[in-house]
C-alpha positions as a Python dict, from the first residue, in 0.01 Angstrom:
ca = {
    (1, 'X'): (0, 0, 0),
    (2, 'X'): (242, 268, 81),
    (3, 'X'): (69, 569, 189),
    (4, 'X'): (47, 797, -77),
    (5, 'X'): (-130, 504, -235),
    (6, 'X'): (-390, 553, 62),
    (7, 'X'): (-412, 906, 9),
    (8, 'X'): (-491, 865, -337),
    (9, 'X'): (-754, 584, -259),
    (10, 'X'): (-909, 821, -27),
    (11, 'X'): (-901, 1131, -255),
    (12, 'X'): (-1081, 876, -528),
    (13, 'X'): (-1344, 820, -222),
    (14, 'X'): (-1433, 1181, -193),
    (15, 'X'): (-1375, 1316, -514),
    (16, 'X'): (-1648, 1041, -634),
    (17, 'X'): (-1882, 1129, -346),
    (18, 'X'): (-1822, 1499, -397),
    (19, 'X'): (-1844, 1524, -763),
    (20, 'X'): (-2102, 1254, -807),
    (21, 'X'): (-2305, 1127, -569),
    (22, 'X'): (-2340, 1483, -390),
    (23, 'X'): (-2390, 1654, -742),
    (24, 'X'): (-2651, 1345, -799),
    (25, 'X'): (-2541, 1231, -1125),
    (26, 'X'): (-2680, 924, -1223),
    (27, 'X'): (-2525, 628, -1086),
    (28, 'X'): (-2485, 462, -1490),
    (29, 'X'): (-2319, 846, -1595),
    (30, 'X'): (-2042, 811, -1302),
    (31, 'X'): (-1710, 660, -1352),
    (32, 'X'): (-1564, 380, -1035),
    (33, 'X'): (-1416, 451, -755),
    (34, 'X'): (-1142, 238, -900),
    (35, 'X'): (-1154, 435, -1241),
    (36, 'X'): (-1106, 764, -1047),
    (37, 'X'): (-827, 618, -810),
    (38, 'X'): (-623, 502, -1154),
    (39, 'X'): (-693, 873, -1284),
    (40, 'X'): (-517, 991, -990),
    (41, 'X'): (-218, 729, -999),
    (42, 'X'): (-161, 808, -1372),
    (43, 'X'): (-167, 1200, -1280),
    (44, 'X'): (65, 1159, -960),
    (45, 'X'): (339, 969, -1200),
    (46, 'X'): (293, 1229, -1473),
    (47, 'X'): (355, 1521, -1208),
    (48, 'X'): (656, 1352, -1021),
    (49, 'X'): (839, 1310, -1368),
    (50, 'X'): (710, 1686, -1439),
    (51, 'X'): (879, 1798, -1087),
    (52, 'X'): (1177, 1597, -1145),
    (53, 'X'): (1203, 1770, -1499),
    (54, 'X'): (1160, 2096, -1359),
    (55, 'X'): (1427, 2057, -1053),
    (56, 'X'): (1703, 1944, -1264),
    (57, 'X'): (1645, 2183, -1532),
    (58, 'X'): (1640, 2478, -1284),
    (59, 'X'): (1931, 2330, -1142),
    (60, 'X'): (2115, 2309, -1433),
    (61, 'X'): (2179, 1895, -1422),
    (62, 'X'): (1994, 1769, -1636),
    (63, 'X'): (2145, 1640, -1975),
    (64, 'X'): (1935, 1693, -2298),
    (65, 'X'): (1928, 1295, -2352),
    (66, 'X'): (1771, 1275, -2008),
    (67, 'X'): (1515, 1545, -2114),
    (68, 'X'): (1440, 1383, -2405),
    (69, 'X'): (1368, 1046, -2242),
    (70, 'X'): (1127, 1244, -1988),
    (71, 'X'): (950, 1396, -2237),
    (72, 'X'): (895, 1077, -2406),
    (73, 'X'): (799, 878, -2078),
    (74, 'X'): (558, 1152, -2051),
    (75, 'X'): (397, 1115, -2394),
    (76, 'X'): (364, 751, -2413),
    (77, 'X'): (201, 751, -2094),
    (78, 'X'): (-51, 990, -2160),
    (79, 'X'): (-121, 803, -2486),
    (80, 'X'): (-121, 424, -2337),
    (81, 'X'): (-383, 556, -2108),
    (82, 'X'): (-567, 800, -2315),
    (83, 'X'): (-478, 1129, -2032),
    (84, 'X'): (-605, 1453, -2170),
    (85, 'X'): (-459, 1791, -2068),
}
């Protein structure tokens, strides 16, 4: 794993202890460790292609196809893995 990957793995580790197992919600009402670490993949991927988006645009670079095809990657994304805002 390259190690953002560990970061996030670890994040997932105390986010579920923090949230969950500190906050003592039952262990049936809490989501994985696994669960939480693909949360935080899927939300890393959706803010690099946000700060990508956002460099180029205040840079003046980006095309309006390429925008287009960012917004889109961002959308189906969000909707093949059911992220909520």
């Amino acid at each position: 794993m390259n190690e953002r990957l560990v970061k996030l793995w670890e994040q997932a580790n105390i986010r579920y202890d923090m949230d969950y197992v500190f906050a003592g919600v039952p262990r049936d009402a809490r989501p994985s460790i696994p669960e939480i670490f693909a949360e935080l993949i899927i939300k890393e991927c959706l803010s690099s292609i946000q700060s990508d988006m956002d460099s180029e645009v205040m840079n003046g670079t980006m095309s309006l196809a390429k925008h287009a095809g960012m917004v889109s990657a961002k959308t189906v994304i969000k909707k093949h893995f059911g992220v909520e805002e």
